[in-house]
N, C-alpha and C positions, 0 to 999 in steps of 0.2 A: 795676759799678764795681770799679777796680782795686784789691788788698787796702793797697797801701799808698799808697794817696790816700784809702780811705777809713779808715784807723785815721789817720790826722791829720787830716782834716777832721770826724775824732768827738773828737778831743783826747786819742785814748789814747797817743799818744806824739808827742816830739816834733819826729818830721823823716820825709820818707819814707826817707832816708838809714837813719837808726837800724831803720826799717821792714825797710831790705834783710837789712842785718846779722843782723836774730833770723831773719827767712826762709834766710838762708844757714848759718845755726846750727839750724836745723829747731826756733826757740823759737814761731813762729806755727804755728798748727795749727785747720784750718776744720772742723768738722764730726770731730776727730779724727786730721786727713790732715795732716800737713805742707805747708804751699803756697810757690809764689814771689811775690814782690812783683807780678807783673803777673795772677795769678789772682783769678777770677771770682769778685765777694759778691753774694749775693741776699738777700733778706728772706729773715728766721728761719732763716738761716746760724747754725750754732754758733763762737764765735772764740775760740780761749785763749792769751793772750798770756804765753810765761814771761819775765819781767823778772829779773833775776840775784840781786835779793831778794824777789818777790813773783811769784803766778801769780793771772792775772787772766783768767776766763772771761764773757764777753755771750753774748748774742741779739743778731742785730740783728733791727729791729722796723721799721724803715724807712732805706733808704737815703741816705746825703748828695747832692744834687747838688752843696755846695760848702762851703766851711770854715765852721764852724761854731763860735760862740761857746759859752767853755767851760761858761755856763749854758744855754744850747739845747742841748747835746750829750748830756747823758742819757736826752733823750726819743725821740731817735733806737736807743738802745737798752737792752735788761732785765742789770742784772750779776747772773748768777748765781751767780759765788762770785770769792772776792777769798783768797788762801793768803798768809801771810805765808811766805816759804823760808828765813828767820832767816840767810839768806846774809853773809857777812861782807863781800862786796864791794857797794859803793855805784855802781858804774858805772850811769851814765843812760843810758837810750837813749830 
């Protein structure tokens, strides 16, 4: 599964658009590695999401095969840490 079909169809953010933009900023990072939006997620992938005020690290634990409702979506995977970056900019992605 694509990385940014599946962090929206787990609800971690919310467009694959916004998806592009942190991959083109090197803010997704799988297993460590900076990815692009059409790179490959497996089970028990490492994924750390930096958002401009927070860094948000999973597991995935099971794959989407399709969007997912925002109360289904954490079973699909473990958050290992959640950073608040006290960043002053609000910008959503």
């Amino acid at each position: 599964m694509r990385v940014d079909l599946a962090l929206k169809y787990l609800c971690l953010v919310k467009s694959r658009s916004s998806v592009k933009h942190l991959c083109d900023d090197d803010f997704v990072l799988v297993n460590d590695h900076p990815v692009k939006p059409a790179a490959t997620l497996r089970t028990g992938d490492r994924i750390t999401i930096r958002f401009p005020h927070r860094t948000l690290t999973v597991e995935l634990v099971v794959v989407p095969e399709k969007q997912l409702s925002k109360s289904a979506a954490p079973a699909y995977y473990e958050k290992i840490a959640e950073v608040d970056t006290g960043d002053e900019d609000t910008t959503e992605y």
